[in-house]
C-alpha positions as CSV (number, residue, x, y, z in Angstrom):
1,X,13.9,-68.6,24.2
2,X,11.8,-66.1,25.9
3,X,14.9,-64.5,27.2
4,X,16.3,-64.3,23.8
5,X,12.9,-62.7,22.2
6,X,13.0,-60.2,25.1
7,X,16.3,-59.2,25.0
8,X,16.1,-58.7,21.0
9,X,13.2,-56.4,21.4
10,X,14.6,-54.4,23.9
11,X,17.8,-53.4,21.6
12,X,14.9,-53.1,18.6
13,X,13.4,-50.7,20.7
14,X,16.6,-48.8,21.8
15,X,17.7,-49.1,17.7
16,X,14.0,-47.5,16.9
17,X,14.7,-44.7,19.7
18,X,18.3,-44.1,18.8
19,X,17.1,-43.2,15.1
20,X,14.2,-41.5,15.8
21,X,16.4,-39.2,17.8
22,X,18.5,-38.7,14.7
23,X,15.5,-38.0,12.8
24,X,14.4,-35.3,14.9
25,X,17.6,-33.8,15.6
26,X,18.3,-33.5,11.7
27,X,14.5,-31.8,11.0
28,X,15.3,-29.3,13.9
29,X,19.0,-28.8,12.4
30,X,17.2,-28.3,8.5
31,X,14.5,-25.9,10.3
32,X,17.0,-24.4,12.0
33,X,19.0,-23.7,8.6
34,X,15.9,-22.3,7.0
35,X,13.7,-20.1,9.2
36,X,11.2,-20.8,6.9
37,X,10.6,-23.6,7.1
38,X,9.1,-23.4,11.1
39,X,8.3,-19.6,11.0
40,X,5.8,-18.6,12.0
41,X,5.5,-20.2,15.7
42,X,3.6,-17.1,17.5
43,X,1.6,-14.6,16.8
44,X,3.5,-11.7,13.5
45,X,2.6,-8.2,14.3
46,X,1.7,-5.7,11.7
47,X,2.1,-2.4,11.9
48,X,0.0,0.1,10.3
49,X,1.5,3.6,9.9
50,X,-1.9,5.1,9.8
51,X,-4.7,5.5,11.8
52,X,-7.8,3.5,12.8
53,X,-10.2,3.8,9.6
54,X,-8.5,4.8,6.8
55,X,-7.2,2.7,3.6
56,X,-4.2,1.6,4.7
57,X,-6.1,-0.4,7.8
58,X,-9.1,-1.3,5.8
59,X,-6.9,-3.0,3.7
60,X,-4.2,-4.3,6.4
61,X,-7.4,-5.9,7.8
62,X,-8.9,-7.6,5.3
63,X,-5.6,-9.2,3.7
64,X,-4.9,-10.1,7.4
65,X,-7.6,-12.3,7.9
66,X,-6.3,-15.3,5.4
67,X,-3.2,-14.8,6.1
68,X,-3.5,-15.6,9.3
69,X,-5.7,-18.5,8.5
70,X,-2.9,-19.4,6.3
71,X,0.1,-19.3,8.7
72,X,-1.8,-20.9,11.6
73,X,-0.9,-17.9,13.6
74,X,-3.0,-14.2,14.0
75,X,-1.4,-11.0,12.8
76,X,-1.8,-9.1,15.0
77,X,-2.6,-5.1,13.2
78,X,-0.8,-2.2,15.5
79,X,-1.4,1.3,14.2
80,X,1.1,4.0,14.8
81,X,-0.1,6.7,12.6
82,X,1.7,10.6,12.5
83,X,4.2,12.2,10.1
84,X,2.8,11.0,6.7
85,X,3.3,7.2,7.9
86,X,7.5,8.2,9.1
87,X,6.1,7.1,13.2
88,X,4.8,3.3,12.0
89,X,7.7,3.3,9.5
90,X,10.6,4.0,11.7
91,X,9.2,1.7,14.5
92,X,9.1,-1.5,12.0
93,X,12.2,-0.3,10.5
94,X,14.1,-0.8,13.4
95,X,12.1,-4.2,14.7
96,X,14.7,-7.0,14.8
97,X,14.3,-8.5,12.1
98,X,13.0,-11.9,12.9
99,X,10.1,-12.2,10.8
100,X,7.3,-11.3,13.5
101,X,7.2,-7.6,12.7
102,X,5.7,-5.9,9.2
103,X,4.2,-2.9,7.9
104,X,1.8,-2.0,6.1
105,X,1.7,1.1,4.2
106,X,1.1,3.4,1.5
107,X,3.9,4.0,-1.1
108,X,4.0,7.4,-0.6
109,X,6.1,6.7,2.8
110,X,8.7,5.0,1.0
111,X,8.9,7.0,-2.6
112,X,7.8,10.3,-1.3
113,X,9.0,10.9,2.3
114,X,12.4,10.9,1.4
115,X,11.9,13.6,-0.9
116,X,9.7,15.7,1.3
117,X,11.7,15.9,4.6
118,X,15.2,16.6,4.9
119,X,16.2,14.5,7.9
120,X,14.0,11.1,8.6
121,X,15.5,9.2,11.4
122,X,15.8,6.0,9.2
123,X,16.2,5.0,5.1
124,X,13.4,3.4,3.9
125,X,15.4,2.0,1.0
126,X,18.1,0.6,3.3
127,X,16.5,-0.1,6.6
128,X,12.9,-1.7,5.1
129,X,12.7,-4.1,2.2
130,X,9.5,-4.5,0.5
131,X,7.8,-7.7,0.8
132,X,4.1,-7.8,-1.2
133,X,2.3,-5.4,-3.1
134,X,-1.4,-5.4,-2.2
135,X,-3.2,-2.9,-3.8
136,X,-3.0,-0.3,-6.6
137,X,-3.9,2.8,-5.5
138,X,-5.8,4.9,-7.9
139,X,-6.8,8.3,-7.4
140,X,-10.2,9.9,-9.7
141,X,-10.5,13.6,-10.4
142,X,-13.8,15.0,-9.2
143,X,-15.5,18.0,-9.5
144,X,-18.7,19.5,-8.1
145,X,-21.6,19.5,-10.3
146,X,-21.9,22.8,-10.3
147,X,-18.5,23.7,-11.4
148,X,-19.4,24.2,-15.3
149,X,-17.7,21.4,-16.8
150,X,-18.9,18.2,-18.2
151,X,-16.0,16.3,-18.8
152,X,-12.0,16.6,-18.6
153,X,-11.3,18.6,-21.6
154,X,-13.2,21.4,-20.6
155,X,-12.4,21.4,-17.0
156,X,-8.8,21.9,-18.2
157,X,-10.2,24.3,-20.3
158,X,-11.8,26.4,-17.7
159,X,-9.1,26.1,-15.8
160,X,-6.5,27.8,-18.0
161,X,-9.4,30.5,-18.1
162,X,-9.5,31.2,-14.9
163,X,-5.9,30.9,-13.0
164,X,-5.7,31.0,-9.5
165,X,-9.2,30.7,-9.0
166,X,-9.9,27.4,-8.5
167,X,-9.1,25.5,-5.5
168,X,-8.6,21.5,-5.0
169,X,-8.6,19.3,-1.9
170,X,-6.2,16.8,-0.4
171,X,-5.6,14.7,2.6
172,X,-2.3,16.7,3.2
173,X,1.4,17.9,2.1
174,X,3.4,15.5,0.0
175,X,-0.3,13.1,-0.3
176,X,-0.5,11.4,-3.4
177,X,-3.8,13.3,-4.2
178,X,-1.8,16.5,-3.6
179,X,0.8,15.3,-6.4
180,X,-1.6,14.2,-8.3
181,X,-2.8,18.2,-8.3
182,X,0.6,19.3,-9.3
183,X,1.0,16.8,-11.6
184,X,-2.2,18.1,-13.7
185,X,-1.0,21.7,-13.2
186,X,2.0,21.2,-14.6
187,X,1.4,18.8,-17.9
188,X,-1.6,21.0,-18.4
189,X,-0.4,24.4,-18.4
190,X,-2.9,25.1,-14.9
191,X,-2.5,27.4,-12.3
192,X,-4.9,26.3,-9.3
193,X,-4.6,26.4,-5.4
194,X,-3.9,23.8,-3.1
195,X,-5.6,23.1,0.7
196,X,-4.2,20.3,2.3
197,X,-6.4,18.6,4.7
198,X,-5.5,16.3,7.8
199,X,-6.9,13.3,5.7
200,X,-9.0,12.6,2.8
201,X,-12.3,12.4,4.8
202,X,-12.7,16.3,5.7
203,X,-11.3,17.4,2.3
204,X,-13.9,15.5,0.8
205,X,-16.3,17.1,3.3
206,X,-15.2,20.7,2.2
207,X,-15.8,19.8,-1.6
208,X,-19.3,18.2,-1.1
209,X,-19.5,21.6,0.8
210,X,-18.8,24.4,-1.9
211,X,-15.5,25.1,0.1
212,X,-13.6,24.1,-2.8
213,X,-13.5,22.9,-6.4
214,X,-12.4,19.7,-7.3
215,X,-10.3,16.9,-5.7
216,X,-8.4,13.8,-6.9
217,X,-10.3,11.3,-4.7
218,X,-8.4,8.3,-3.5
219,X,-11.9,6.9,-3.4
220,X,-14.2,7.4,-0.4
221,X,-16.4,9.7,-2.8
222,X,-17.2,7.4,-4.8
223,X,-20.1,6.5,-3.6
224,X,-20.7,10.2,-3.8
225,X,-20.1,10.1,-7.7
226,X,-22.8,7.2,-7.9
227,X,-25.7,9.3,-5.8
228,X,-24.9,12.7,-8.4
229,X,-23.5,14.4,-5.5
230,X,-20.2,14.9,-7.4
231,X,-19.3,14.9,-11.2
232,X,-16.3,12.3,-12.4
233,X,-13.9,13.8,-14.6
234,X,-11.1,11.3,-15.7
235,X,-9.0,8.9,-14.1
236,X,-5.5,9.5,-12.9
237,X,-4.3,6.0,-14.2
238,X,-2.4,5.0,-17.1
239,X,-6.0,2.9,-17.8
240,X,-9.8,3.2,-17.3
241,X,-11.6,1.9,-13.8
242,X,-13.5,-1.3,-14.4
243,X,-15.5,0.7,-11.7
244,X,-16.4,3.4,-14.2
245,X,-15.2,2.0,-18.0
246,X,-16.7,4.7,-19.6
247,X,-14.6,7.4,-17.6
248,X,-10.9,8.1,-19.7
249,X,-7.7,8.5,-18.5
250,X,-5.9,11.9,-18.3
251,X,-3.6,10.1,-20.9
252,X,-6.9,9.6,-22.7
253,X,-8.1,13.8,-22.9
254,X,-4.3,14.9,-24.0
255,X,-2.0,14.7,-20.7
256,X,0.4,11.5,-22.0
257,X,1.5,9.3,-19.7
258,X,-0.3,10.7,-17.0
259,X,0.0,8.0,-14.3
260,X,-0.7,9.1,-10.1
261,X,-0.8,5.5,-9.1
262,X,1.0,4.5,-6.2
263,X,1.2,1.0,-4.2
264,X,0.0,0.1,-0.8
265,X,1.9,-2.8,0.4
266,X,3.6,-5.4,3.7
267,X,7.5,-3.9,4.2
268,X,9.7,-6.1,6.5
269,X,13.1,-4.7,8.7
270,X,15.8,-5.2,6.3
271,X,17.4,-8.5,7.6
272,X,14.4,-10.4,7.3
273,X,15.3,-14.2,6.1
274,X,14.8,-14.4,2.4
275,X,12.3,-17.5,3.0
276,X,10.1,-15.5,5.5
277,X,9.8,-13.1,3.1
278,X,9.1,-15.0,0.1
279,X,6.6,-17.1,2.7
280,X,4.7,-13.8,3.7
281,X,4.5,-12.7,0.0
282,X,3.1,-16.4,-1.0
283,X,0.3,-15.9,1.1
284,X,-0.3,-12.4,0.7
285,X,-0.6,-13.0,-3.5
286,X,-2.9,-15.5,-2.4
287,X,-5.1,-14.0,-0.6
288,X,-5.5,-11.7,-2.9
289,X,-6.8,-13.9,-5.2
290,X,-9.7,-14.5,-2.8
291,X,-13.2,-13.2,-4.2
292,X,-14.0,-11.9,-0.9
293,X,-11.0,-10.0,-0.4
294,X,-10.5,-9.1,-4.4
295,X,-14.1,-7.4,-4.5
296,X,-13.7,-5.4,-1.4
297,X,-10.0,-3.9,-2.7
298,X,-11.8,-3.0,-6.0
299,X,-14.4,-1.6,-4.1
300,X,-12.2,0.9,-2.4
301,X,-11.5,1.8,-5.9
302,X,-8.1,-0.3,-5.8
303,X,-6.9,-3.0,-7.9
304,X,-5.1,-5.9,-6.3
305,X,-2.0,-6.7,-8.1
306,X,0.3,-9.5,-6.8
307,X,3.8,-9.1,-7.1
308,X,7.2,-11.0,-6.4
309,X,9.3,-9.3,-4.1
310,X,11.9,-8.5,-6.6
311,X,9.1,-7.1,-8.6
312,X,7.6,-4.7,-5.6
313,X,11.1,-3.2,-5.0
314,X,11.2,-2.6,-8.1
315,X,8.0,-0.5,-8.8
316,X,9.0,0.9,-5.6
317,X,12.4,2.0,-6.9
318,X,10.4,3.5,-9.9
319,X,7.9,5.5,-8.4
320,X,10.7,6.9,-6.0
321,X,12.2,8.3,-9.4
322,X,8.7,9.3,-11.1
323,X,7.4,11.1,-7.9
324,X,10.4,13.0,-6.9
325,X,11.1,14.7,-9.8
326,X,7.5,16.2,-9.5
327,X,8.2,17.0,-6.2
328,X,11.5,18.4,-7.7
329,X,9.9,20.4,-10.3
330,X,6.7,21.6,-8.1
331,X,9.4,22.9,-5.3
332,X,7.0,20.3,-2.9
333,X,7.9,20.8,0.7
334,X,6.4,19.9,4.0
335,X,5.4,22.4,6.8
């Protein structure tokens, strides 16, 4: 009898074994058949095609942090700055694409490079697809308090009085700040000078400064604005800033459809597995939804604004269109 017991749990066992094996073997062949189902399984690395400092790494850092949390794995943020964000985008656009490289950037690589210089080693619109929006980017005209204007209207004003005299700030050629510029010059009749800057930071220094007139901050003189050290004009966004409700749009003072915004967002090699992709922009969305993370981006005078995937390329393919035929019109070039 004993014999009998021992021998029928020993092919129990082997039965148990035998179909555990099967088990496993058909999980690994369904993970295997969707990448996205195990990814990730070490740590993703992020590029950030800016420096150390700036918005695009504030931001890449603090939307990191979840995510990470999130995917059980740490993103690891690599900056490659240079070339108006072309160095970190070329080095992520050809990454393999197995779902452990991203970028993080500004729009401007994607929907104004291609405009600006006439031979970029890679596509952005073939060679990177975009993968979450993170934050809109708005830009606010400023002005100098002692620039005789009180509000937008007579800025524009004086302006028109006085072309070629006055002089605005931005962090560089082809910057959305400096299309922003051209953008007011040219649905407002203005003629004013441009002088690019390598970065935001030391234009901004120059205005507080005297050294030139106005600027459309992408918002590290904000702060500035609160203390009296610079005037606020209008925002550069088809609406107000729940920073500053009472400010108005350019739309608002007469310049319809007046709308500088651009996007900073995650990009992936083109390639990447559709459920990586839609697994990245999951958890991005949701980390935006975060309090600690929300607050901060609308600090930086951003507004986060989750998106699909199919909805980022979109706006991406958009603001290509919208910003190039300024660039067009403005004869924009880089140096």
């Amino acid at each position: 009898m004993k014999k009998h017991f021992a021998a029928s749990g020993r092919r129990s066992f082997f039965h148990l074994a035998a179909a555990a094996a099967v088990t496993l073997s058909s999980v690994a062949a369904v993970q295997a058949a969707q990448p996205g189902a195990s990814w990730p399984t070490k740590p993703v690395r992020v590029v950030v095609n800016f420096p150390p400092g700036g918005a695009a790494d504030v931001m890449a850092r603090l939307i990191s942090q979840p995510v990470s949390e999130a995917l059980g794995q740490p993103l690891v943020i690599e900056n490659r700055g240079g070339a108006n964000g072309n160095i970190g985008g070329e080095a992520v656009a050809k990454a393999d694409p197995d779902g452990y490289t991203f970028l993080f950037s500004s729009g401007g690589m994607v929907s104004v490079n291609p405009h600006l210089y006439k031979a970029m080693s890679f596509d952005p619109a073939k060679d990177l697809q975009p993968v979450a929006a993170a934050s809109r980017a708005r830009v606010y005209l400023v002005t100098r308090p002692d620039v005789p204007v009180k509000d937008a209207q007579e800025f524009i004003e004086h302006a028109r009085k006085n072309p070629g005299k006055l002089t605005y700030a931005s962090p560089g050629n082809g910057s959305t700040p400096h299309l922003a510029g051209e953008m007011l010059n040219a649905a407002a009749g203005l003629q004013t000078l441009h002088v690019p800057y390598r970065g935001a930071a030391p234009g901004m220094v120059d205005l507080l400064a005297g050294q030139v007139d106005y600027m459309f901050d992408p918002g590290i003189g904000l702060g500035h604005v609160r203390d009296g050290k610079l005037r606020l004009l209008a925002v550069a966004s088809p609406e107000r800033s729940s920073l500053f409700p009472d400010t108005p749009t350019l739309d608002e003072v007469g310049l319809k459809g007046f709308d500088a915004d651009s996007w900073f967002g995650f990009y992936a090699p083109a390639g990447v597995d559709k459920a990586i992709v839609d697994r990245m922009n999951a958890e991005v969305n949701r980390a935006l939804g975060l309090p600690q993370v929300k607050n901060r981006l609308i600090e930086l005078g951003g507004v986060p604004e989750p998106m699909s995937p199919d909805e980022f390329a979109a706006k991406t393919r958009a603001d290509f269109e919208r910003f190039g035929a300024i660039i067009r019109e403005r004869g924009i070039s880089v140096q």
